[in-house]
C-alpha positions in Angstrom: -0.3 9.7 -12.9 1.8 7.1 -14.5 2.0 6.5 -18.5 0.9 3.4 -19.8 4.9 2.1 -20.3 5.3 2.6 -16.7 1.7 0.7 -16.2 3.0 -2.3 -18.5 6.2 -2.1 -16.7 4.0 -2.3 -13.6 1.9 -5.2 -14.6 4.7 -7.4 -15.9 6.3 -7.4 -12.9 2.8 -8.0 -11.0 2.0 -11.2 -13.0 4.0 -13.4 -10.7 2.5 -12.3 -7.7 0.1 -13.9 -5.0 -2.6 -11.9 -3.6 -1.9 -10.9 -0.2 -5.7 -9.6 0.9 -9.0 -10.3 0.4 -12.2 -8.7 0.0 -14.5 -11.1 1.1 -18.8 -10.7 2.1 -18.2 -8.0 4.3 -16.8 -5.5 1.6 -14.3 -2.6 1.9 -13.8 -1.7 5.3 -11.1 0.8 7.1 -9.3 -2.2 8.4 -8.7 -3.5 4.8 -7.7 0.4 3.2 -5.0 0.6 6.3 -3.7 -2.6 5.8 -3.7 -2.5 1.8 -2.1 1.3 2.6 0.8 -0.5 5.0 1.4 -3.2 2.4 2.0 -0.7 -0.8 4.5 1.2 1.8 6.2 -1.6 2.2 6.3 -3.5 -1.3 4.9 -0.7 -3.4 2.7 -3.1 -5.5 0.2 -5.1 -3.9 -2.6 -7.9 -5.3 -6.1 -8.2 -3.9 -8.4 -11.2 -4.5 -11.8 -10.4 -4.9 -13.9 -13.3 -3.5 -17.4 -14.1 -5.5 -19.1 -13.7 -1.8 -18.4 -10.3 -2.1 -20.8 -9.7 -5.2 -18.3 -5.8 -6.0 -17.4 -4.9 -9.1 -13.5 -5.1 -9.5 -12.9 -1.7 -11.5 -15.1 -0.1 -9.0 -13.2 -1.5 -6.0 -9.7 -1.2 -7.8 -10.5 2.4 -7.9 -12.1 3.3 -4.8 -9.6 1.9 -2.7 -6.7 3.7 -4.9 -8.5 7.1 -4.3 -8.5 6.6 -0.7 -4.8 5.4 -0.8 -3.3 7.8 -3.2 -1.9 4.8 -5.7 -2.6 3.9 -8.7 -4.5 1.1 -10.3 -2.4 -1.1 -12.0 -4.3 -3.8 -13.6 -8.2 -5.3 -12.8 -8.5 -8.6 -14.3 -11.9 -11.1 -13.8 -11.7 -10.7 -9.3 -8.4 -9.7 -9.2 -6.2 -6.3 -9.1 -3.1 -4.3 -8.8 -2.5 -1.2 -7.0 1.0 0.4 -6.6 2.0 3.7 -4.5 5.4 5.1 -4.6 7.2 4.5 -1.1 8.0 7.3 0.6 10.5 5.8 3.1 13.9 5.6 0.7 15.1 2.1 2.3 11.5 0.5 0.7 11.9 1.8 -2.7 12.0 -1.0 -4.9 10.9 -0.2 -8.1 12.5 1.8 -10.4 9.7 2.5 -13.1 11.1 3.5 -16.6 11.3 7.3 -17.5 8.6 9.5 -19.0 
């Protein structure tokens, strides 16, 4: 569980990201949750686009898809959101978040 410091930490450096998946008519499938799991090992922070075909509700979808991961949900804003996921291979840790 992260505090909300860490979460605003977490969102400011989020803002200047691109989405780099999308949920589109078909929904949330296993494909998606292994590649959204790959990315967050990788970068640790991840944006998904939410496309209005896909008629879910963005909290909902935020946090299902961080239960199934084991991240946490950054930020879920109009058909957008954050999820971010500690890395647990040292040479992809990235971010540093700010102490308790």
């Amino acid at each position: 569980m992260i505090t909300s410091k860490q979460r605003a930490y977490l969102r400011k450096l989020a803002h200047g990201l691109e989405p780099i998946f999308q949920i589109g008519k078909d929904g949330v499938s296993e494909t998606l949750i292994e590649g959204i799991g790959k990315a967050l090992e990788k970068r640790e922070i991840v944006k998904v686009h939410i496309l209005e075909s896909a008629l879910l509700d963005t909290r909902e979808t935020c946090d299902e898809i961080a239960r199934e991961l084991g991240a946490e949900p950054v930020q879920a804003i109009g058909n957008k959101f954050t999820l971010y996921r500690e890395s647990s291979d040292e040479k992809n840790k990235k971010i540093e978040l700010p102490k308790r």
